[in-house]
Structure formats: structure tokens, C-alpha cells
C-alpha positions in Angstrom: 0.0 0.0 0.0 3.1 2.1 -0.4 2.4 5.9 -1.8 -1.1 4.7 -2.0 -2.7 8.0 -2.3 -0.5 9.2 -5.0 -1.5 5.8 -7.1 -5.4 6.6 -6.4 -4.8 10.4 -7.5 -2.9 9.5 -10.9 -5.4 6.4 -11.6 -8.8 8.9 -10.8 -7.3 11.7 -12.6 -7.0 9.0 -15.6 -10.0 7.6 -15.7 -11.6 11.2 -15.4 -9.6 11.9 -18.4 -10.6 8.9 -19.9 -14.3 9.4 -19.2 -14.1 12.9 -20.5 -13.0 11.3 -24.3 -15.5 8.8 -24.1 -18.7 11.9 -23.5 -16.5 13.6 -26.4 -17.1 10.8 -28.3 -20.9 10.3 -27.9 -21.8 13.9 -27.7 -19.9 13.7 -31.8 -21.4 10.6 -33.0 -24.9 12.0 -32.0 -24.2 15.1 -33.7 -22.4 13.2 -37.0 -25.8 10.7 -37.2 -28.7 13.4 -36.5 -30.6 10.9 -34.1 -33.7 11.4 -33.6 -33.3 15.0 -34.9 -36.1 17.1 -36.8 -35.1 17.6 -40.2 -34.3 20.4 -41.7 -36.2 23.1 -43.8 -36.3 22.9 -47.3 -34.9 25.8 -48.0 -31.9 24.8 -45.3 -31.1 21.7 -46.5 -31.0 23.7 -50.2 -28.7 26.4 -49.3 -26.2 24.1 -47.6 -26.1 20.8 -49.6 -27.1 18.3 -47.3 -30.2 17.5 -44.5 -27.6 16.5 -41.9 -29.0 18.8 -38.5 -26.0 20.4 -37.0 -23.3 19.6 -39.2 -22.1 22.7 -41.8 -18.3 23.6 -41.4 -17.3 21.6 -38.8 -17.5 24.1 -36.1 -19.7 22.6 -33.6 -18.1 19.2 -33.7 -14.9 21.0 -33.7 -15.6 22.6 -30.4 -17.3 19.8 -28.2 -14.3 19.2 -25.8 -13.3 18.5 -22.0 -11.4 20.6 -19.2 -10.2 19.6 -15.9 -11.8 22.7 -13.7 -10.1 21.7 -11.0 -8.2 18.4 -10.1 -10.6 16.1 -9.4 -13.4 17.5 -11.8 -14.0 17.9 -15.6 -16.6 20.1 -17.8 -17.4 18.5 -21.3 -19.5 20.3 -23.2 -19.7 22.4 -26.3 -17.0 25.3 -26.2 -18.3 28.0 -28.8 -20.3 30.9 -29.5 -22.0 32.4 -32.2 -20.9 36.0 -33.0 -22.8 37.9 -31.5 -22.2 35.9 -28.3 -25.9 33.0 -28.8 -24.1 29.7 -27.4 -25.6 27.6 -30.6 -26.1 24.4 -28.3 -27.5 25.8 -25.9 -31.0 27.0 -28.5 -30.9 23.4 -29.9 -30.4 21.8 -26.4 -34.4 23.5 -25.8 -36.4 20.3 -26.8 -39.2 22.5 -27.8 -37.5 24.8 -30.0 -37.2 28.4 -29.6 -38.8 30.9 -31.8 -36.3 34.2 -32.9 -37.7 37.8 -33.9 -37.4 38.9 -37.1 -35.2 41.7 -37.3 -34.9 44.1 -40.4 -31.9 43.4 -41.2 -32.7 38.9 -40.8 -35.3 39.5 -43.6 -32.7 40.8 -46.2 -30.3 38.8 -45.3 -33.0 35.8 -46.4 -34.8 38.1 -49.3 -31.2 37.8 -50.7 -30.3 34.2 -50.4 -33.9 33.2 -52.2 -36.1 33.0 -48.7 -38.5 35.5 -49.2 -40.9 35.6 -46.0 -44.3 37.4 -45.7 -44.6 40.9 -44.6 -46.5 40.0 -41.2 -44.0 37.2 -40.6 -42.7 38.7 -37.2 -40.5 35.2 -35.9 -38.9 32.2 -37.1 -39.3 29.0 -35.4 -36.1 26.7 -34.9 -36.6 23.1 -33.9 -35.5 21.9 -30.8 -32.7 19.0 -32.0 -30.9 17.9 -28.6 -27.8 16.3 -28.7 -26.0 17.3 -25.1 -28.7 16.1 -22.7 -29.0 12.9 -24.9 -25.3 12.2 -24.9 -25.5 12.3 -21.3 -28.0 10.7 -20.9 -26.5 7.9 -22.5 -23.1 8.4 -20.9 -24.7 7.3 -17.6 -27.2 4.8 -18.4 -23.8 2.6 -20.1 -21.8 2.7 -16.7 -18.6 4.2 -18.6 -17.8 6.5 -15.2 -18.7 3.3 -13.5 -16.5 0.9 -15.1 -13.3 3.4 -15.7 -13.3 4.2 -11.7 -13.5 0.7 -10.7 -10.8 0.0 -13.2 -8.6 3.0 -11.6 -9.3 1.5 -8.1 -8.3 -2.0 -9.0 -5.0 -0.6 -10.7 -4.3 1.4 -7.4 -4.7 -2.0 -5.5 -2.6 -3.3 -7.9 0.3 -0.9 -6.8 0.2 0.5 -10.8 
């Protein structure tokens, strides 16, 4: 049992590591196969060249990542903002959708790219399409925190 806690800190600090790539890797793979996901507009799916939900440039999938906030705890999540500040996930995390005003400037933006909305359309409605809560969701009903601490633990027994 020699340096015991010093074993039991590297092996957790491991398997939290560890834990962190596998919700990386499920919160992606939901994203990458759309799920259970409303599809997309018409006019969406036209503009971009495909009817995948979430997936354009890359940029969401790019930023889904983990952080160790302090030694013994990690944050996974999505690690991005729009432009003007809207965290992205956080609107398709609402399972009922959000709805967003129509600004002045919005309704050009469309009336230029072929989207031409009525004069007394005054919001637009964006599906909800969850893929965090899911992830998680999944994450804990598979054990994987389970298993990978139980596996540190026996290393630390182990003396590795």
C-alpha cells in the first residue's frame, strides 16, 4: 500500500480523463448521425447541400471538448459561441424549439439568399434537435464512469 494516495490520485485523474473522451465521443457521434433530430427546412437543406442537422463547417463538432476545472473535476460540453455571443447548443439543447424575432436586417439577409418571408412574418421557429442532454443521458445509463473508476481503483490496489 506504499504511496497509496499518489497511485489513487494518478489512476482517478485517468479515468476522469478517460471518461471525458468517451462523452466527447458520444456527444460527436450523436451530432455526425442526427438521431432522432427534426429535419431540416427545405430551403436549409438547399442552401447548404445536405439534410444533416448540425453539421455545416465543422464548427460545432470542432468545439465539443473536455477541461479539468479543478483536479478532481472535468466540464465537457460544447466550447463556442456564435458571433454575437448565442451559445448555438445551448438554442438546440431546448427540446421544444425556440422561436427568434425577425429583425430588419434577418429579412434581407433571407430576401437575398432566395427565402422571401411574408410581410407579417414577425418570428422564425427553430426546432429543438438535442444532442448534449441525450449524450448524457446515454453516458450514464452505459456505466462508462462506473467501469473506468472501478478499473482505476483495481490498478491502485494493484500498486500501478
Amino acid at each position: 500500500m506504499k504511496k497509496y494516495d499518489t497511485r489513487i490520485r494518478k489512476n482517478g485523474t485517468l479515468a476522469l480523463h478517460k471518461a471525458g473522451l468517451k462523452l466527447e465521443s458520444i456527444i460527436k457521434n450523436r451530432i455526425l448521425d442526427g438521431k432522432g433530430m427534426k429535419p431540416l427546412h427545405g430551403f436549409t437543406v438547399a442552401s447548404k447541400g445536405s439534410s444533416k442537422p448540425l453539421v455545416d463547417g465543422g464548427d460545432l463538432l470542432g468545439s465539443v471538448g473536455h477541461r479539468f476545472v479543478t483536479g478532481d473535476a472535468i466540464v465537457v460540453g460544447v466550447h463556442r459561441k456564435a458571433a454575437d455571443g448565442t451559445n448555438v447548443a445551448a438554442i438546440h439543447e431546448r427540446e421544444h424549439g425556440t422561436r427568434i424575432r425577425v429583425t430588419p436586417k434577418m429579412r434581407a439577409y433571407l430576401h437575398g439568399q432566395g427565402f422571401h418571408l411574408k410581410p407579417e412574418t414577425k418570428e422564425l421557429f427553430i426546432p429543438g434537435r438535442p444532442f448534449m442532454a441525450p449524450s448524457f443521458r446515454d453516458f450514464r445509463e452505459k456505466g462508462i464512469s462506473k467501469e473506468l473508476f472501478i478499473e482505476a481503483v483495481e490498478k491502485t490496489l494493484q500498486g500501478s
